[in-house]
C-alpha positions in Angstrom: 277.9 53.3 103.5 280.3 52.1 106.3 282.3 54.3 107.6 286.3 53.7 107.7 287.1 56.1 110.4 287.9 53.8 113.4 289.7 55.7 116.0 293.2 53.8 116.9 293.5 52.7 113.5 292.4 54.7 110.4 292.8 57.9 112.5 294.2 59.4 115.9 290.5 61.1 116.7 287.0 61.9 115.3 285.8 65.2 115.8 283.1 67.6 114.4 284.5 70.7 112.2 281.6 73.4 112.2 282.9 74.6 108.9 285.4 73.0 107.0 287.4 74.1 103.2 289.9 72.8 100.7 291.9 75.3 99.9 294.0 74.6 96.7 297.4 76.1 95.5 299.4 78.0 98.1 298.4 81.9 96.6 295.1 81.1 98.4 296.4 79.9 101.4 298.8 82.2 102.2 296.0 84.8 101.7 293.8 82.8 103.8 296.1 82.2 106.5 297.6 86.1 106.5 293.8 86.9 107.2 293.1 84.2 109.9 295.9 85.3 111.9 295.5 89.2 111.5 291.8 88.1 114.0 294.1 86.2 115.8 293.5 87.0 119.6 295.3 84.9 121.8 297.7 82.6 119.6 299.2 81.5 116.7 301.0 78.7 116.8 302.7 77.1 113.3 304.3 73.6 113.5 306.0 72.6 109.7 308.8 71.1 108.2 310.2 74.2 107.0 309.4 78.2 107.3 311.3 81.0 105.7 311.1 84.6 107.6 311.3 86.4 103.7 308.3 85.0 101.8 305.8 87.1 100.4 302.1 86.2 101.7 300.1 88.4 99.3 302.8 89.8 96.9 301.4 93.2 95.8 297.7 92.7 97.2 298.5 93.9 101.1 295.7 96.9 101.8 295.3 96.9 105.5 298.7 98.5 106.7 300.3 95.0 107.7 303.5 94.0 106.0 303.3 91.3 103.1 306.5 89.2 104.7 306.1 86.7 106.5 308.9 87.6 109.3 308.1 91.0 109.2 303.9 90.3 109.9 304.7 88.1 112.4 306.8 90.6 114.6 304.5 93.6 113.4 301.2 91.4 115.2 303.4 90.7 118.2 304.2 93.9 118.8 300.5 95.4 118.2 298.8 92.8 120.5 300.6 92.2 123.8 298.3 89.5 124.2 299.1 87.4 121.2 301.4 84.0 121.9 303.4 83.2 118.7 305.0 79.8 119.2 307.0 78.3 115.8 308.2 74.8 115.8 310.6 74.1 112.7 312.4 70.8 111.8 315.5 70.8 113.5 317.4 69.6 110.5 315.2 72.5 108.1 317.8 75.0 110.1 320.5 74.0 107.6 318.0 74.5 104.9 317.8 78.1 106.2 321.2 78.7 106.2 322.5 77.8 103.2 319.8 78.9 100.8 320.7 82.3 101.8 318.0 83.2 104.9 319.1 85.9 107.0 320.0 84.8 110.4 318.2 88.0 112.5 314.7 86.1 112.7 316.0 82.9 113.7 318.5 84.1 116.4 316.2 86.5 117.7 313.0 84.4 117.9 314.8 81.4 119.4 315.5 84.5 122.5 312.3 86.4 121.8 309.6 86.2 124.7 307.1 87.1 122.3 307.8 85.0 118.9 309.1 81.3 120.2 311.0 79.4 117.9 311.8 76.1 118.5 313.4 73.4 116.6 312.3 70.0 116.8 315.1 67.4 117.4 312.2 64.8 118.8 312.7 62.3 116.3 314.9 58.9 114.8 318.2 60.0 112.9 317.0 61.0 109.6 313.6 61.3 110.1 311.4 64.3 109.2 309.0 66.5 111.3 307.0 66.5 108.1 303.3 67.7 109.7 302.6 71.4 108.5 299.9 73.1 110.8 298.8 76.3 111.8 296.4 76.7 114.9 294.9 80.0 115.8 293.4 80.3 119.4 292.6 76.6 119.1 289.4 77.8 116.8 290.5 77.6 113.8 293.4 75.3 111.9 295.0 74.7 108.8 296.3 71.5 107.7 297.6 70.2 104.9 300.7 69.7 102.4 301.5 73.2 101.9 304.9 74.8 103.7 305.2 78.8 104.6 308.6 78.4 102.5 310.1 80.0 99.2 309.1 78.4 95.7 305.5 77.0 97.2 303.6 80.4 96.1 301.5 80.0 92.7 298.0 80.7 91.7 295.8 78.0 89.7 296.6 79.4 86.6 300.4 78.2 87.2 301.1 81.0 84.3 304.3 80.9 82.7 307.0 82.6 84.3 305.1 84.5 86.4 306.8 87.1 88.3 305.5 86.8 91.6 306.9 83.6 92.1 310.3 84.6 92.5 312.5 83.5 95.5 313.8 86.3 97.8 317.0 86.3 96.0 315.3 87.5 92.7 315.3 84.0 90.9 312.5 82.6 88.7 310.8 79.5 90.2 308.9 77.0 88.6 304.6 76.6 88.7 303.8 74.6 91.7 300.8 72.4 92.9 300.2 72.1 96.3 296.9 71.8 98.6 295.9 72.3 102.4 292.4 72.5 104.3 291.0 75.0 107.1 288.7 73.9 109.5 287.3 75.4 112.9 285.1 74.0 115.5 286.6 71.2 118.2 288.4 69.6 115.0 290.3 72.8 115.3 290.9 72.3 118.9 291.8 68.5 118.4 294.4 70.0 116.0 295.5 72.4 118.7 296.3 69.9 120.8 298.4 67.7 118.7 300.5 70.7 117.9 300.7 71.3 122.1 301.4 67.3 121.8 304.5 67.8 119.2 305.6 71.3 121.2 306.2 69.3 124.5 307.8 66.2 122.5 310.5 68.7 121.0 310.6 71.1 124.0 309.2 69.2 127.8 307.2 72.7 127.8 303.5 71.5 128.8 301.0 74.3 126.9 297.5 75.0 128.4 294.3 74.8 125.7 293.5 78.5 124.6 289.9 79.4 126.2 288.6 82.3 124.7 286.1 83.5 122.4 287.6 83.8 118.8 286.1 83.5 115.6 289.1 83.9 113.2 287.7 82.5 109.6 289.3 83.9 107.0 287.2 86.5 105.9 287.5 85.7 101.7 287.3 81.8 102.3 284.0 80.1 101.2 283.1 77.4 102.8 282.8 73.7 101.8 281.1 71.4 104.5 279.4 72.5 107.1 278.9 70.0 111.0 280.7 67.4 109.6 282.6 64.8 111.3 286.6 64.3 110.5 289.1 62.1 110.7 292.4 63.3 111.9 295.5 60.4 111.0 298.7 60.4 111.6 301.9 59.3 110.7 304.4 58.9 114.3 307.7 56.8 114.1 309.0 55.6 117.7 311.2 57.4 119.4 311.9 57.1 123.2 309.1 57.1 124.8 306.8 58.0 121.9 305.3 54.9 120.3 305.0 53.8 116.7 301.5 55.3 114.8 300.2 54.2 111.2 297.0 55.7 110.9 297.4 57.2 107.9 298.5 54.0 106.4 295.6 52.3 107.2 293.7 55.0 105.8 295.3 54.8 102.4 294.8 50.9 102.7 290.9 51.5 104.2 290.0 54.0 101.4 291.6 52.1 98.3 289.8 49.2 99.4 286.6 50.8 99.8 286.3 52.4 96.0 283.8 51.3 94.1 284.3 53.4 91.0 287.8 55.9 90.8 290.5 56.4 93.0 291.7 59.8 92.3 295.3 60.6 93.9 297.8 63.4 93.9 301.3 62.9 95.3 305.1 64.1 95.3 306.0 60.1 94.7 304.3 57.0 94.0 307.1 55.1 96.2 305.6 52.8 98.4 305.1 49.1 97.9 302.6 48.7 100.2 300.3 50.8 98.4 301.1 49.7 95.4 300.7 46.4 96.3 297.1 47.4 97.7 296.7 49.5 93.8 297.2 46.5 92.0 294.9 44.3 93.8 291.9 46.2 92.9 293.3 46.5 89.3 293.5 42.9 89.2 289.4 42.7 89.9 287.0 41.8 87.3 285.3 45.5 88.4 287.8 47.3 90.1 287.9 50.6 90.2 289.9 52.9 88.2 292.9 55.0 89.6 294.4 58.2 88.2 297.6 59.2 89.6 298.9 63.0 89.3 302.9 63.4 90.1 305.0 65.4 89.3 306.9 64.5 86.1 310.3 63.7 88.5 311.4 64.3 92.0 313.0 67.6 93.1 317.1 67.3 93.5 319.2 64.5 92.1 319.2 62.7 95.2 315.2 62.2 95.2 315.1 61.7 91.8 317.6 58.7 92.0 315.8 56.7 94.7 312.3 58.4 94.1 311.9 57.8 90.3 313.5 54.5 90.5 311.2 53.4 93.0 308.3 54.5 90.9 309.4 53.0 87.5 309.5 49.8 89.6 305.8 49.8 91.1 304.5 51.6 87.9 305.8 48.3 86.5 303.6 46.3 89.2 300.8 47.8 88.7 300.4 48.0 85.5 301.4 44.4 85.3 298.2 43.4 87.5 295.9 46.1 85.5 294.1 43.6 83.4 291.6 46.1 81.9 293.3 49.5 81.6 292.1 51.1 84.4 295.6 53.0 85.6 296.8 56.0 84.5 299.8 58.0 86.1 300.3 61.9 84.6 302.4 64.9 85.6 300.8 68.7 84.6 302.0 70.8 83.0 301.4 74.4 81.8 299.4 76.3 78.6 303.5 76.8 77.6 304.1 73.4 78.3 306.1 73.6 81.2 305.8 70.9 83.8 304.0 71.6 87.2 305.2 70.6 90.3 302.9 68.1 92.3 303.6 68.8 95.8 299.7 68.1 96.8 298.9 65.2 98.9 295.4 64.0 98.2 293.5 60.6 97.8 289.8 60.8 96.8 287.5 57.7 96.5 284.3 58.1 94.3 282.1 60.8 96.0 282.8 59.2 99.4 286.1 60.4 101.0 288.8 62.9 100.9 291.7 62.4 102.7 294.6 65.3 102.4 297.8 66.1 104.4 300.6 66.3 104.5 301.6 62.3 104.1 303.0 61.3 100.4 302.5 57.8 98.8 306.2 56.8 100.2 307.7 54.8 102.5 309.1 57.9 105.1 305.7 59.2 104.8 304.0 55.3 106.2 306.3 54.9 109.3 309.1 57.2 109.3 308.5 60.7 109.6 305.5 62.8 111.2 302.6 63.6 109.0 298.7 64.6 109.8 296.6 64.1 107.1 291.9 65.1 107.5 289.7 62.4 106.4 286.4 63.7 105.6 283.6 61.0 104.8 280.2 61.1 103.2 278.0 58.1 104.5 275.1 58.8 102.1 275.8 59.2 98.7 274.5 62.0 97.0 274.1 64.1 100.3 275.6 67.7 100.4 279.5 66.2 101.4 279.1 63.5 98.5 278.6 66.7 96.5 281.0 68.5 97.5 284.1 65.7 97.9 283.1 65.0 94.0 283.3 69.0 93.3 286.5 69.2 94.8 287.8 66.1 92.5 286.3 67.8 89.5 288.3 71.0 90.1 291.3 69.5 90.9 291.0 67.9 87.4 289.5 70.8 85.4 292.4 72.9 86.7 295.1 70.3 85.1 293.3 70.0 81.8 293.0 74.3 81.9 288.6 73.2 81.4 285.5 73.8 83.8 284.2 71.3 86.5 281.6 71.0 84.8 283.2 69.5 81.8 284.8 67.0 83.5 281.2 66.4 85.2 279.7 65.6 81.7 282.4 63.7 80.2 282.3 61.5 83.2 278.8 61.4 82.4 278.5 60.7 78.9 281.3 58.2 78.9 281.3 56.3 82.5 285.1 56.4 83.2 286.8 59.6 84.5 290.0 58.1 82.6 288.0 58.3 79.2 286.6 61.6 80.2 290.5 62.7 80.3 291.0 61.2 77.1 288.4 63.6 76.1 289.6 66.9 77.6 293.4 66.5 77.2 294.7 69.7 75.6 297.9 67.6 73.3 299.3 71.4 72.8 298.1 73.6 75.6 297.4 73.1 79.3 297.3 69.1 80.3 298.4 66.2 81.8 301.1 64.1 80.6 301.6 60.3 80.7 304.4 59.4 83.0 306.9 57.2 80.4 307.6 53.8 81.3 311.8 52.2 80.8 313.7 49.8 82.1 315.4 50.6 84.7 319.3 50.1 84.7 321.3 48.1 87.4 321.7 50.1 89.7 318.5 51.8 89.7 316.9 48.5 90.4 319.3 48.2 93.2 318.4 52.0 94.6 314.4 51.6 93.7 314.7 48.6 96.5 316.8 50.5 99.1 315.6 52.0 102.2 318.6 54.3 102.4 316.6 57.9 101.3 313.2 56.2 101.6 312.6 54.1 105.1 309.5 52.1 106.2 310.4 52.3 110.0 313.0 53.1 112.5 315.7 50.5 113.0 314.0 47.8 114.9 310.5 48.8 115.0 308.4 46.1 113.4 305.8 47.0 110.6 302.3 47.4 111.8 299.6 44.8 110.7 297.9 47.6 108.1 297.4 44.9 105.2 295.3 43.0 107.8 293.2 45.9 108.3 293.2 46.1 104.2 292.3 42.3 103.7 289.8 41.5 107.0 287.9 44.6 108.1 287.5 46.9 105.2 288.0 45.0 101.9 284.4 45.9 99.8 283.4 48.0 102.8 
């Protein structure tokens, strides 16, 4: 099978990952990372679109004498290990975020001063625009990337259980089940990560960083692992700004990947609110034997604003696709709970057959193409049936089997028995219990037509900056790849 990893276009580098893992729902990776950085030995360096000093890692679980807040572990490390560099980069504009939800001030002040926990805010971007990436490095061995923030209301197990009590904010307020996924790799795909955060750290700050050279083997000690000397794609999503040029890697990507399915495209997203996509969606639908695409969201945007241009925008290319799906191949669901509570979709995921994984922190939306800065993994399998074949299909399964509240193998045999994953969901839908629910289709009023069209909340690229050529890499170099 060809691969669609093309350095300059469908990613930023290729590098191996000695041991790579997907780590799904943010209870596990706070764990995960709360262990990686307690072997820490020379840095720790988190990039993200938002942090908040008072969440709890491992709410009730901490047994090794280190605090279970997140402000509070950091500054108890940096204290115990003279030798330990803890550099924090946090969307400028996520400051405000801080403030007004109610996030003490004494972190902030006193790490933006600290010469032992930096915090820096990142202003190195078009009016607007997002620092959207979330990263965390650890002495440029081992990194985590992926969709999931260190912030309040992202902490929820797989069960997603009903009101369940760890997941209240720091004020004491019930939060809602949330879905959200990341990856951890280590090995020089660790150290290609390292240096992109160094990258971002400069563009924000003009403070050059040196590599970290020492031995370090910080894995998390619970975290099982899923591939093993692979090679990964790293994409990214850069707008222009000064000096820094325009990147659409992870574009291409999407474009390379949805072109390349032969049998399901499997995709989880916060929105489903770019055209170009879309676009790309329907065109397969529109084959004689295309493949079929299931599309997990969540059942609206989070705030008012979002859910005015977001939901909009996806009645309207709902609408498209559907309108080129000539079999019934496209299915778009939200998740909810066994009490029937809606989860939130957070995750950022596209999976093609058995053949790649791609997951980041990029959503299927316009900011998220050309406007903001994302880093999403590619991992590819270029034999099918091998031991990453397996395991990208595994990882599809599980994601699936934990929406439906079945096994893996379930959805494994339904698959089987019926040839369609969409049947096979058909199958396993719980109508009462745990599930997923169709998204509904309406018409959309005047002015929602007006706002699913605008580029006010949701822009392609900066003002003036032309959009790359990706359809041509859709239409010439990988179409049937």
């Amino acid at each position: 099978m060809k691969s669609i990893l093309v350095e300059g276009e469908t990613c930023w580098r290729i590098e191996e990952a000695d041991r790579a893992a997907v780590i799904v729902d943010a209870a596990d990776f706070f764990k995960h990372a709360r262990s990686a950085m307690l072997k820490a030995k020379r840095s720790i360096f988190m990039v993200g679109w938002d942090f908040d000093t008072r969440i709890d890692l491992v709410p009730g679980d901490a047994n090794d004498g280190a605090p279970e807040k997140l402000g509070d572990f950091l500054n108890w490390l940096s204290n115990r290990r003279n030798e330990i560099d803890v550099r924090i980069l946090k969307w400028d504009i996520g400051l405000i975020n801080s403030v007004t939800r109610g996030e003490t001030p004494f972190y902030i002040l006193s790490w933006m001063f600290s010469k032992r926990v930096h915090l820096k805010l990142d202003g190195a971007h078009p009016s607007l625009s997002a620092h959207h990436m979330k990263l965390l490095v650890i002495d440029d061995h081992l990194a985590f990337c992926g969709g999931i923030d260190m912030t309040v209301g992202r902490w929820d197990t797989r069960d997603h259980v009903e009101k369940d009590k760890r997941r209240r904010s720091p004020m004491g307020f019930a939060q809602g089940p949330w879905h959200d996924a990341t990856t951890c790799v280590s090995g020089p795909a660790a150290a290609a990560i390292g240096a992109l955060a160094r990258m971002r750290w400069q563009a924000a700050t003009g403070e050059v960083l040196d590599p970290v050279d020492i031995p370090s083997d910080p894995w998390p000690d619970e975290l099982d692992v899923d591939f093993r000397n692979i090679r990964i794609g790293i994409a990214r999503t850069q707008p222009e700004y000064l000096e820094q040029r325009q990147v659409c890697e992870i574009e291409a990507a999407k474009l390379a990947m949805i072109a390349a399915a032969r049998e399901t495209i499997y995709i989880e997203s916060q929105y489903f609110a770019t055209r170009v996509i879309a676009e790309a969606i329907a065109e397969r639908l529109a084959e004689k034997d295309g493949p079929e695409v299931v599309l997990i969201n969540p059942e609206g945007a989070d705030g008012w604003l979002e859910a005015k241009f977001m939901d909009s925008a996806r009645i309207r290319l709902m609408k498209l696709v559907r309108d080129a799906d000539r079999d019934g191949r496209f299915r778009i669901f939200y998740p909810v709970n066994s009490a029937r509570t809606s989860i939130y979709v957070h995750a950022k995921i596209m999976i093609a057959d058995d053949r790649i994984l791609k997951l980041g922190s990029a959503n299927l939306n316009n900011r998220s193409m050309g406007y903001d800065t994302e880093c999403d993994i590619v991992i590819e399998a270029l034999h099918k049936g091998d031991a990453i074949s397996e395991a990208i299909l595994a990882h599809r399964n599980a994601l699936i089997a934990e929406h439906l509240g079945c096994e893996p193998s379930d959805i494994e045999s339904e698959v089987e028995k019926h040839g369609s994953l969409i049947k096979a969901i058909e199958v396993l839908n719980n109508a009462h219990g745990r599930g997923l629910v169709a998204v509904a289709m309406r018409e959309l009023t005047a002015d929602e037509e007006l706002l699913a069209e605008s580029s006010i909340a949701d822009p392609e690229r900066p003002m003036g900056v032309a959009k790359r050529m990706s359809g041509y890499l859709h239409r010439r170099r990988y179409t049937h790849a």
